[in-house]
FINUSE-118433 format. One record per residue (C-alpha): x, y, z; residue in one letter. Coordinates in steps of 0.1 Angstrom, whole numbers, plus 5000, padded with zeros to 4 digits. Layout:
N
XYZA
...
end
This chain:
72
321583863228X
321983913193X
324583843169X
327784033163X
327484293132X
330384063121X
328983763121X
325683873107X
327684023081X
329383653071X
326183493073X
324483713048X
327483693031X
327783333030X
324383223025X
323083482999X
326583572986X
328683212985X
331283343008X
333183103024X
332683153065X
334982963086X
334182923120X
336983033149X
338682703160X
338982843198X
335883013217X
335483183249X
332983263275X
333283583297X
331483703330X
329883993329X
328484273354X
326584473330X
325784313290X
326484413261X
324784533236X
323984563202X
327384773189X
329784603222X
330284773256X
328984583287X
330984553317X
333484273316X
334484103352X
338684273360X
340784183383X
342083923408X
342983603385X
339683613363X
340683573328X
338083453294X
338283073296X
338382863266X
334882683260X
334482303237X
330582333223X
328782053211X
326182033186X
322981773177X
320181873156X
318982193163X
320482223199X
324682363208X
325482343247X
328782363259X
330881973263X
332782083295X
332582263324X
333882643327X
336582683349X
336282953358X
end
């Protein structure tokens, strides 16, 4: 899956611009039945108790993998 327009947008911005990009402090993950694509869409999991979860990364070197387990 590719990156957001947005954050493509603030990369560019920040590496050939000098934009500051700031990272969002909180991330989530999300089940899905059908993905996204490109411009959004996708068919996000409803109903029952299923909510987005909050989700701690870790990263070292080249490599970012989640630090806890979804609850989900």
């Amino acid at each position: 899956m590719s990156f957001t327009n947005f954050l493509e947008t603030e990369i560019l911005d920040h590496v050939f611009a000098g934009a500051a990009y700031t990272a969002p402090s909180t991330k989530y993950i999300g089940l899905f039945t059908a993905a996204p694509g490109e411009t959004g869409g996708g068919t996000e999991v409803s109903g029952s108790a299923y909510a987005r979860q909050t989700m701690a990364f870790a990263t070292s070197g080249d490599t970012t993998s989640n630090s806890s387990a979804a609850q989900l």
